[in-house]
N, C-alpha and C positions, 0 to 999 in steps of 0.2 A: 364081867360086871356083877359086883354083889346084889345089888338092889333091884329088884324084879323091876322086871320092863316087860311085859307082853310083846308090845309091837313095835318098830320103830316107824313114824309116819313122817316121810320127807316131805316138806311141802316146797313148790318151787315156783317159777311160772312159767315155766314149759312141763307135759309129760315128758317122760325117758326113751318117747317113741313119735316115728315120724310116720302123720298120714298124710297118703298121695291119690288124689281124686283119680278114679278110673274114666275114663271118655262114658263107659259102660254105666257107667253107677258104681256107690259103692267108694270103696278106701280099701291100696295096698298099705296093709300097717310092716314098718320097720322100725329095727331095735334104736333107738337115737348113738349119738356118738358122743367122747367127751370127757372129760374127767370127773366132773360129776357121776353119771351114768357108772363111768368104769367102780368109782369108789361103793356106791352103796347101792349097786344093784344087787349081791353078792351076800349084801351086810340083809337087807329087805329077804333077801332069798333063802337066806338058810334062819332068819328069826321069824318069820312069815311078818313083810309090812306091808305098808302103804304106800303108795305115792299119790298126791292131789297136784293137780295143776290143770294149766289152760291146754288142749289140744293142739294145738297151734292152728287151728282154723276156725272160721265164726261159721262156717256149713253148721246148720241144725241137728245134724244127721249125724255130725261127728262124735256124740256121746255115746250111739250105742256099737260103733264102730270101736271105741275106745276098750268098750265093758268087751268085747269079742277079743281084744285083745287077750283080756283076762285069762280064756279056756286056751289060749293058744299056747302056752308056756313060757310066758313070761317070768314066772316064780311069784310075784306076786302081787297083790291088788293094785288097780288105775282108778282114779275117782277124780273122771273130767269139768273144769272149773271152764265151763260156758262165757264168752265173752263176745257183748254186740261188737259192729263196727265202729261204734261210735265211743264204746269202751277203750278198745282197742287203743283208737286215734289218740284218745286223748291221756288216759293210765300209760299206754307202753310204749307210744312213739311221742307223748306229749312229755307227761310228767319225768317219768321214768329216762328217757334219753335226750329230751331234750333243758332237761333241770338238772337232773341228777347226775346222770354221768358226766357231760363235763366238769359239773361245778364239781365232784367228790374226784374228777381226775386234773384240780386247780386252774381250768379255765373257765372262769367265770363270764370270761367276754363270749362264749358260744352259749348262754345260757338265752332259754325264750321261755320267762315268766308270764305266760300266758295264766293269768285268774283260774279260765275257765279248767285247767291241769288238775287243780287239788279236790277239788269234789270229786271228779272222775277218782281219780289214785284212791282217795279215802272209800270211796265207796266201792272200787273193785278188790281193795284189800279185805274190806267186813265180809263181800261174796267168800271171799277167801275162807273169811274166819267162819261165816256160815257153815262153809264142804267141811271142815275141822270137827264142829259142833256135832254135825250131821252123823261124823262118819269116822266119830275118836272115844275112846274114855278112858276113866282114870289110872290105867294102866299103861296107856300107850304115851311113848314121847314123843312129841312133835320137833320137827327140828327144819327151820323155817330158812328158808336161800336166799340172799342175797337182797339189793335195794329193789328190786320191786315190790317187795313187801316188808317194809320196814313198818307196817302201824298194824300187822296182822294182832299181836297178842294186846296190843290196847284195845282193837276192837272185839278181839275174844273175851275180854272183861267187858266191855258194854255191852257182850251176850251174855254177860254172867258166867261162862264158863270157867272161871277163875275161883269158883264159891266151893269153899274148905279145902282148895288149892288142888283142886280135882287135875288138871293137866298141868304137866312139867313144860315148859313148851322152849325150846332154844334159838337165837338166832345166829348165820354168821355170814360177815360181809365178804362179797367173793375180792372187792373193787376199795379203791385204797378207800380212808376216813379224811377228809382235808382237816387243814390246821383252822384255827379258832379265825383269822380276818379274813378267809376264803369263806366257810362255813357262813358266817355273819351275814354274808351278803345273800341268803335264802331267804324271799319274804317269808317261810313256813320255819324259820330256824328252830323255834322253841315247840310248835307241836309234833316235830320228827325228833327232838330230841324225846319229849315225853312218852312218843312212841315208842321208840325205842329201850326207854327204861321200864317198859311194860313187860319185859323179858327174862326171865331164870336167871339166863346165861348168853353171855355177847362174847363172839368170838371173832377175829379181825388175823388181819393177815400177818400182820409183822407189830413189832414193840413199836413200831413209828406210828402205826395207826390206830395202837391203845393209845398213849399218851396223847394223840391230837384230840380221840373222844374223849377222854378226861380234861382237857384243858376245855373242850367245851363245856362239856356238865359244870365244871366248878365256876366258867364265868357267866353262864347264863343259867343254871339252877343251882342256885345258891343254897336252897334249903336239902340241895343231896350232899347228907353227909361222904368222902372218898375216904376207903381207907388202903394206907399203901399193901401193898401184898408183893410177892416174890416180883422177880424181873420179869417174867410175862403174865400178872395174874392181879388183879386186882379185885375187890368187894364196892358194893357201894352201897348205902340205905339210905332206900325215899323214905318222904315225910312219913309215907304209914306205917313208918317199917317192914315193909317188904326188904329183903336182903336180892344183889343181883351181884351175880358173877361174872370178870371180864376177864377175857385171855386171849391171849396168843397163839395160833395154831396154823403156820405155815403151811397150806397144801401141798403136797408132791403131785409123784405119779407113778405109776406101775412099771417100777426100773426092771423086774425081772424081763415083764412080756415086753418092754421094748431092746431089751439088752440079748432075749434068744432071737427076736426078729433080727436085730443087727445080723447075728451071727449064719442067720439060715441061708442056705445056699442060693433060696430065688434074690432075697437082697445081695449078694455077693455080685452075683450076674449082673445086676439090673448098676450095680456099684459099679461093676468093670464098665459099662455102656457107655455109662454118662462121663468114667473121664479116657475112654476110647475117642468122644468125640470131643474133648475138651484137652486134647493131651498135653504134658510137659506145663501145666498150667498149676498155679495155687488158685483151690476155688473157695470163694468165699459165698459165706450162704446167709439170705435172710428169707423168714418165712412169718409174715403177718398176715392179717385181716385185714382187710381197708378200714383203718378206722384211724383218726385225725391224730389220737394219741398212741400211734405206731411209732412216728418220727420215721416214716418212709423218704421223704423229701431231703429230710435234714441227713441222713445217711447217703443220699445219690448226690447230694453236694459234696460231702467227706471223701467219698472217692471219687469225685472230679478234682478236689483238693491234694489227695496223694498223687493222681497221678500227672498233675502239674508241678508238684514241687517235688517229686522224686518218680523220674523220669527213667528211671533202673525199672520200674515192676510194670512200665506198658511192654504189651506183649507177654509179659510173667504170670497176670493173673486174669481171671475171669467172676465176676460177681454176677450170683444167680439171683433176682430177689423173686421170692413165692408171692403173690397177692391173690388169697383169700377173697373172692367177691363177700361183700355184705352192705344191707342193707340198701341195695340198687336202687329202687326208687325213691331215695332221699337226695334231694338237689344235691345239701353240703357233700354227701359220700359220693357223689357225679361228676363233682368239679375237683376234690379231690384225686378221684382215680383220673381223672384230664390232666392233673398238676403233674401229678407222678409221670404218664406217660411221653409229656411234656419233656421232662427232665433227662430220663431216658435214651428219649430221641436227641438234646441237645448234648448230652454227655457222648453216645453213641459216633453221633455225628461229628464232635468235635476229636475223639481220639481215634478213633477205627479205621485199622491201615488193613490193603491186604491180608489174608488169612486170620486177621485175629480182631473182634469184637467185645470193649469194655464187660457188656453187662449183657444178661441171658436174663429177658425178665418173661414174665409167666403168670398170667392173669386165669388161674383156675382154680381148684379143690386138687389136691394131689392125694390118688389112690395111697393106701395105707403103707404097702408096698415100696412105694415110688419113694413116699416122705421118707421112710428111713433107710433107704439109699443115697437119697441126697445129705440126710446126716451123717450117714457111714464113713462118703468120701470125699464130704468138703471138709480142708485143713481150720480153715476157721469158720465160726459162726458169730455173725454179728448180729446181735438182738439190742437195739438200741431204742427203745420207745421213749418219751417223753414223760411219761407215767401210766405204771402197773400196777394192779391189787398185787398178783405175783410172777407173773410171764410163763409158761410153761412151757413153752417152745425151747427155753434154754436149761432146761434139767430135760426133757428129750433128749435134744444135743446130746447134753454130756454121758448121757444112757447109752449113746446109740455110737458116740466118739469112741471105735476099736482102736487106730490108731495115732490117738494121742492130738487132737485139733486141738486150737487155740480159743476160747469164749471169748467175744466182746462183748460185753454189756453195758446198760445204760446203769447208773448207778441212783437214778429215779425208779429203777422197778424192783417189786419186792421181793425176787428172787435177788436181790444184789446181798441183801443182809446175811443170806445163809453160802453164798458163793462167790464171797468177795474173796477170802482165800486164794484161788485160785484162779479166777477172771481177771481179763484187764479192764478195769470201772472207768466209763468214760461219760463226760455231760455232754446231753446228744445235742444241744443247744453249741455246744465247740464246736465246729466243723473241724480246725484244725486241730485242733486238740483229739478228735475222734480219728484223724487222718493218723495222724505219728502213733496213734494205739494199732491201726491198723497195719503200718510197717514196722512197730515192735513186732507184732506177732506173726507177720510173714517172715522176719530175722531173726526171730528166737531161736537159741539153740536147740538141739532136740531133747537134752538132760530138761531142761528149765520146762519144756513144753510136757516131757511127760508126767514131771512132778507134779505142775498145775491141772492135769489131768488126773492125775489119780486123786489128789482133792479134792477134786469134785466132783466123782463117781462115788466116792467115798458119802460124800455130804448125801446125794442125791439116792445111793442105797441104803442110807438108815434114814432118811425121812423122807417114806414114802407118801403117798395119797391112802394106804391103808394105816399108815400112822395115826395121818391126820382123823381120819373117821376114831380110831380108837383113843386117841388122847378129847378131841372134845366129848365124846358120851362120857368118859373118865370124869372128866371135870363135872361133868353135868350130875353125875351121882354122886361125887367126893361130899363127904360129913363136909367137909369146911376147908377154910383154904390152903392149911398144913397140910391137907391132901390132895389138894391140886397139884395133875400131871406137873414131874420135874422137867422142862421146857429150857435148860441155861444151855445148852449148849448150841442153842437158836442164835446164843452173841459170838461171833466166832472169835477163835480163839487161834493161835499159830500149831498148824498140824504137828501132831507128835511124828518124827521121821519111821520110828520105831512100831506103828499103826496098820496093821494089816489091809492089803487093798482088801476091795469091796468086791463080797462073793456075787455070782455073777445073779442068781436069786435069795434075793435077804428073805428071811422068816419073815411071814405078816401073821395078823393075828385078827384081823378082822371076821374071820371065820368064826372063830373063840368067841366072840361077844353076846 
């Protein structure tokens, strides 16, 4: 990076560490997990930054628990964003999941416009902007995470910290942007938009979810001029002329450390175990979160569907599905995890002969370990959610894929734009449509299977999660938009045959910054 930057200050709403109440007293502090965490712990570590966020508990006690973290060897500074309960309730289980994520993941019918949401949000975003004010200056970039805080830098300006343009400050959305007649239906639509253009620099996941924020600015702020810019990159100037930058910046993830995992002998072991006890079988793997836009359901119907109408692969295959617990004491994620297991049991029940059971399902966290043995030596992976910012579970996969597996994907998540190449894109909303993808790819040749695989190892070792960290700071400093990060090869294009596979650890350079 040319242009001095001091520090770089992450702002998020969780910190990068998980406290756990002792019976005793006190908090055992541990290092959080995640792709965030993995990307710019590293980048904070070696430039000495920041991170502000919420503790993840409203104990009182938690802030100086947090600052202890600090002497512990973290690499560098925590600066805990305190939240009552009644915060809480209503900013991050109110506004935040129950407005925001479904509407920006297009179901607007699970949205609860409860009034009472948007005071809380606005006013737990300014605390935000407050820890900023407090504990930033004009040397440091702020670089602001996802919808939780999408009014952070408006309300940094109605602290003034915006005066002779003292902080850089960036945002980027982790979760897709909805199209302009989904968006409309937010009674706050026009002051998250103005939020939003409160910002340097807006970074979104895929070219789908720039153009959907640009179709909204141009039909509900009218006096923002748009000007067009490369395929992933655009400008925009509000009425005061402020100038703001928008791009595209696909997340990865750290293909090296999951591709020597693959390779290490304890996952090898732990690979033999699992189809020891599954033998002579094609195992098929899904690994979500519980959460409504997984398309869990619509996938244990797809293969009730195969193997009703192709009666050749009972007994042939085994479908593992992982589920993530989250968010447990939310009714809707209760009756959901009851549908699924629901389903299950009636899929279970209706094919399962002697010695051989449809589907192995598994309601826990899977040790680090364990995950990528189950990637290692299931033939296919089927990631089918209904809508994703980017899915990450399916660039693991293909990290962790030695033997040439099969990818299903949904072609609603934002990993489909950079891995369409080489996955089979199916609409998780077909059942049967998602069935016949599933027995293309248990009948694939092995030629066609490992082409498709090397294209997407390929795709997934040059655009990593340390990319991503380095292409936005890039943009965030570029003179102008001629120098905006070159990003076209995010539109894919038909692999050059002649393209060397992908070395098993790509160069990163997140260090460099």
């Amino acid at each position: 990076m040319s242009d001095p930057v001091r520090r770089l200050v992450v702002v998020s709403n969780r910190l990068p560490i998980v406290l756990r109440a002792r019976a005793s007293g006190g908090f055992d502090i541990e290092r959080g997990q995640g792709g965030l965490v993995t990307a710019l712990a590293p980048v904070l570590g070696n430039r000495g930054g920041l991170w502000i966020g919420w503790p993840g508990t409203t104990d009182e006690n938690a802030a100086s628990a947090v600052r202890a973290a600090d002497s512990e060897g973290v690499g560098y500074e925590l600066e805990p964003v305190p939240l009552s309960v009644e915060e809480l309730d209503r900013y991050y289980y109110g506004f935040s999941n129950e407005i925001l994520w479904p509407l920006f993941h297009d179901m607007p019918d699970r949205c609860n416009y409860d009034p009472s949401y948007w005071p809380a949000y606005r006013q737990v975003n300014a605390k935000f902007a407050r820890a900023i004010v407090d504990n930033t200056d004009s040397e440091d970039y702020i670089w602001v995470q996802d919808y939780h805080l999408l009014l952070v830098a408006e309300e940094l300006r109605r602290l003034g910290a915006d005066a002779d343009r003292q902080r850089r400050v960036g945002f980027f959305l982790h979760i897709p942007f909805p199209p302009l007649d989904i968006f409309m239906k937010l009674p706050w639509r026009f002051q998250v938009l103005q939020g939003m253009l409160a910002y340097d620099l807006l970074g979104f996941q895929t070219a789908r979810d720039l153009r959907n924020f640009l179709q909204c600015v141009r039909a509900l702020m009218p006096r923002v001029h748009v000007v067009a810019g490369r395929k992933m990159g655009a400008t925009l100037t509000t009425p005061d002329q402020r100038e703001l930058r928008l791009g595209a910046f696909p997340i990865g993830i750290d293909y090296g450390k999951f591709t020597r995992s693959a390779r290490s002998q304890q996952v090898a072991d732990r690979a033999w175990y699992i189809h020891e006890d599954l033998p002579e079988r094609k195992l098929i793997l899904g690994v979500d979160r519980l959460d409504y836009t997984k398309g869990i359901p619509h996938r244990i119907r797809a293969l009730a569907d195969l193997l009703e109408r192709y009666p050749e692969h009972r007994r042939q295959l085994t479908f593992i599905q992982v589920v993530v617990p989250s968010r447990t004491e939310v009714p809707e994620y209760q009756e959901l995890k009851s549908e699924v297991e629901r389903l299950v049991g009636e899929v279970n029940g209706r094919f399962t002969v002697s010695g051989w059971t449809p589907i192995h399902y598994i309601y826990r966290p899977l040790e680090h370990e364990e995950l990528i043995a189950y990637y290692r030596t299931c033939e296919l992976g089927l990631i089918t959610p209904l809508k994703d910012g980017m899915n990450l579970v399916a660039k693991e996969y293909c990290a962790c894929s030695l033997d040439d597996g099969v990818l299903i994907m949904s072609e609603f998540a934002g990993a489909a734009a950079q891995l369409q190449t080489g996955a089979l894109l199916v609409n998780p909303f077909d059942i049967q449509g998602t069935a016949d993808a599933i027995h293309r790819a248990i009948t694939m040749r092995d030629e066609e299977r490992r082409s498709r695989m090397k294209r997407l190892r390929r795709v997934v070792a040059r655009q990593t999660v340390f990319w991503w960290v380095d292409s936005f700071l890039q943009a965030a400093i570029a003179r102008d938009l001629a120098s905006f990060p070159e990003v076209d090869y995010f539109v894919p294009q038909p692999p050059r045959e002649d393209h060397p596979a992908p070395a098993d650890e790509p160069a990163t350079t997140s260090s460099q910054l």
